[in-house]
Steps between C-alpha positions, in 0.01 A plus 500: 500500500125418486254720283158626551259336271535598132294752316424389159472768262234534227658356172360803300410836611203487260414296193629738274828446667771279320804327682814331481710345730881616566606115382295567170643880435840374517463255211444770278873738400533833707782676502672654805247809549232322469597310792658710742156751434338154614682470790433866586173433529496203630717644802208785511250239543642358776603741677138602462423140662698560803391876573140333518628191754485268267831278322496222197410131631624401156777619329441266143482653183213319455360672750587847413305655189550812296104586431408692157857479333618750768822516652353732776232255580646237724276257682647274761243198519540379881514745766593430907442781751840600660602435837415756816821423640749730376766297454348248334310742316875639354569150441226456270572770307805440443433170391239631211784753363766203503256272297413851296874510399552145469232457244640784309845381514344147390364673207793685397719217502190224355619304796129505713390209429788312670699770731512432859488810755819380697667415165427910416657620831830272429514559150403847437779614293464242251191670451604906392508409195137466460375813667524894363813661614328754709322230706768281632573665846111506604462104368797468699424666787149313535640158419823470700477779746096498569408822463159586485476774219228482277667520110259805409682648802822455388455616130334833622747552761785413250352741230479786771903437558543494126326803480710683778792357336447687203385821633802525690711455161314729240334691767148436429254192324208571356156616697340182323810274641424628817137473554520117416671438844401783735158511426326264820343271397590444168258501250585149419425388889218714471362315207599161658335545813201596302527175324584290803224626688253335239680213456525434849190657637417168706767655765465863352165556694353600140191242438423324174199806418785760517731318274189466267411869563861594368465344181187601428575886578708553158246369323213684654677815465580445109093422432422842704801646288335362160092574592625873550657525235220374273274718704701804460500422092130471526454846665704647232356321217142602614611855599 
């Protein structure tokens, strides 16, 4: 399948942003939360890529970096546009979640570094063991039946059935429960898309200045906050 050309992405978002890659997160211990709220938001982010018609030219963990010690800040490196066909549009998509799930499944299992895709497809069960209960039948569907779900799909739409579950055993869950799930968008998309459209402002449409702008606003507004403050002390100390 041939690719447009690639779109290298800015290694920081500013100088005052740190980074580390995917391959150097994992050498440090995280326990199972840590990673599946990883691969939340890594799922966010591209799913973010797609909606704005672009998908990963390189799927390393070398090439993927967490920026600022954020799990919510996920910054693929190399970007391709996708396709205008439609078909091979899907194609490519579905290709980015596969590799998604297959890193993940790699990293659950500390197998990356040597698994083989087609070894994952034939071999799947040996791998359940690795991955969180809950998660088997999406890791499953993606790998061996090629579905093209994003996980932060799956996890919301599980938690919604969960949710239904249980309201149709005690009769009702809890109004905060409930808002988690049926609130659209999330505030956790909310916040990611937020996030994603800094990171990736280069095919965002929001230019360099603006990013700039955004980061300068809190601090403005805290200096404004602190000169009226002092004023207002003045006033009252002279009055």
């Amino acid at each position: 399948m041939e690719k447009a050309k690639i779109t290298e992405l800015n290694s920081k978002a500013s100088n005052d942003v740190s980074s580390i890659s995917l391959s150097e997160w994992c050498q440090t211990h995280h326990n199972e939360e840590d990673l599946r709220s990883l691969f939340m938001n890594m799922d966010r982010t591209l799913k973010y890529i797609h909606e704005h018609d672009y998908c990963i030219a390189t799927f390393y963990p070398t090439e993927i970096f967490i920026l600022n010690g954020r799990d919510d800040c996920i910054q693929f490196r190399q970007l391709v546009e996708l396709s205008n066909n439609s078909d091979i549009r899907r194609e490519m998509i579905k290709e980015d979640i596969f590799n998604s799930s297959f890193i993940q499944i790699g990293i659950y299992s500390n197998t990356l570094n040597y698994l083989k895709p087609d070894y994952l497809r034939e071999n799947f069960d040996s791998f359940i063991q690795f991955i969180p209960n809950d998660d088997v039948a999406y890791y499953r569907g993606v790998v061996q039946r090629g579905a093209s779900v994003y996980y932060c799909e799956y996890a919301l739409e599980k938690r919604k059935r969960e949710l239904d579950d249980l309201e149709s055993q005690v009769g009702e869950v809890s109004e905060e429960e409930r808002k988690l799930v049926n609130t659209p968008p999330s505030d956790a998309e909310m916040t990611n898309k937020k996030v994603n459209d800094l990171i990736y402002r280069q095919i965002s449409g929001l230019r360099d200045s603006a990013f700039v702008n955004l980061l300068i606003i809190p601090l403005v507004m805290v200096s404004i906050l602190i000169i009226y403050i002092i004023t207002t002390l003045i006033v009252n100390f002279i009055g």
